[in-house]
N, C-alpha and C positions, 0 to 999 in steps of 0.2 A: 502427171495426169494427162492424159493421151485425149484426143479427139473420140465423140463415138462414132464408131464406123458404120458407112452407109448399111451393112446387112442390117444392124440393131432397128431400120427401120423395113426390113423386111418380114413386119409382122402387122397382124388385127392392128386396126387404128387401137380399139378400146387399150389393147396390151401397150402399143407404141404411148398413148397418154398418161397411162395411169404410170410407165417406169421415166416418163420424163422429169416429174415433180420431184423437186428436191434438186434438179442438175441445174447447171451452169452454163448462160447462155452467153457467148462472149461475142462481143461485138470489137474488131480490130480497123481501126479507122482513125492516125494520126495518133490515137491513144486505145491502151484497155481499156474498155468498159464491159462490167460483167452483172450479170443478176441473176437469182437463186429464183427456177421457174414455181410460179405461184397458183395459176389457174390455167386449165387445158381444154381443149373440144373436139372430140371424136368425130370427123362425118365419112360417112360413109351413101354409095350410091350417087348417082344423078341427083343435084338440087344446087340451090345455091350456090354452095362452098364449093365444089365439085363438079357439077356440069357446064360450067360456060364460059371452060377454056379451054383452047385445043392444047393438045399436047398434053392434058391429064391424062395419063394413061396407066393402066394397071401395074403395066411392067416397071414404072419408074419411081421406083419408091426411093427417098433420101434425098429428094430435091425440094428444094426452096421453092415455094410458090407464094407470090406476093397477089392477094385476092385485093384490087381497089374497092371500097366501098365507101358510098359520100363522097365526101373530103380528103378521106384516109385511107391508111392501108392496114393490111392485116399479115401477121405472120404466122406463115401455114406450112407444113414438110410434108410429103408423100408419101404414102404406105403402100404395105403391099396386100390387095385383095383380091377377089374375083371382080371386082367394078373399082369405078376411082375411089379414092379415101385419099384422107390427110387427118395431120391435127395441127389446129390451129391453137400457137401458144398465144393468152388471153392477157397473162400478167408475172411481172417479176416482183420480187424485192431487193434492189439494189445492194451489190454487194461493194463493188470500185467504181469510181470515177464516174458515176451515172448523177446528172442533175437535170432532172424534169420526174415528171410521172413517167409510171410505167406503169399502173392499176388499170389496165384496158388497153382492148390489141390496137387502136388509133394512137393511145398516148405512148404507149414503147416503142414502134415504127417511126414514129417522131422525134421521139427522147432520142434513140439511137440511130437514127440515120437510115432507117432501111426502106428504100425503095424500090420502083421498079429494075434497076440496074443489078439487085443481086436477081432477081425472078429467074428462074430456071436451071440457078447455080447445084452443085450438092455441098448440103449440109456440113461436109469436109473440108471446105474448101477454107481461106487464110482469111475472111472477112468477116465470115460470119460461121458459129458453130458451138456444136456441144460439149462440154468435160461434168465430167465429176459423178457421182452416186449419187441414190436414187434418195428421195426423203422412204426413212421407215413406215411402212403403211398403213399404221395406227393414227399416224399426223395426216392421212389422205383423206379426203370427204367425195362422194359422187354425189352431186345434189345434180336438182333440176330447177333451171333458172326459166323466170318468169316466159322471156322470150328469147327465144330458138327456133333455128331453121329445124324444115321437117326432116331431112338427113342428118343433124346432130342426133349421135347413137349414144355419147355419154359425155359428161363433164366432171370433171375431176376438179378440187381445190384446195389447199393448204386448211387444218380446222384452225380456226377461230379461238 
């Protein structure tokens, strides 16, 4: 099971979200740690998630962008649009060697180690990255959660 390669993110945020569910986010750091992605978020445009960092830039899609927010961080990948976009993975369910939460993008940044140090990496690279198929998309939900930034274009989440 191969890495996905940086193009898979040279697409619409909503498409790059909704085929991420159901894959495999590994985390290589002294040990495997992996989780089954559970909950996603589309943004797209200038706002929050998206405008206010330099180097967001259209052209660069498949790179790791570590957004700080509060306390925490969040983990976010680049897509490719006419304006910046990413999607920010929200939540796993732990597949290996993962002890903490990871039900929220504070708690999986922390669970697994991810900080500003990978920020600006691609998605490819040996620390941090994606394997595996997509969940079937009868198991997908888009809902709309209470609160969201105004450039969140969609949300995606495993059904219940």
């Amino acid at each position: 099971m191969g890495k996905l390669p940086t193009k898979f993110f040279a697409r619409d945020p909503v498409e790059v979200a909704r085929d991420l569910m159901g894959r495999t986010l590994v985390r290589e750091e002294n040990t495997t740690r992996e989780g089954s992605i559970t909950e996603v978020r589309a943004y797209l445009g200038i706002g929050p998630r998206t405008g206010n960092k330099e180097g967001m830039e259209t052209t660069q899609h498949g790179k790791i962008y570590i957004m700080p927010f509060m306390r925490h961080h969040s983990l976010n990948i680049t897509t490719k649009s006419d304006s910046p976009s990413c999607v920010e993975i929200r939540s796993l369910h732990p597949i290996g060697n993962i002890e903490g939460e990871t039900n929220g993008p504070g708690k999986l940044t922390k669970t697994l180690n991810i900080g500003m140090d990978l920020d600006g990496l691609p998605i490819t690279n040996d620390e941090l990255y994606i394997i595996g198929e997509p969940a079937d998309r009868t198991n997908i939900e888009l809902f709309d959660p209470q609160k969201k930034s105004e450039n969140c274009i969609a949300c995606y989440r495993m059904r219940r």
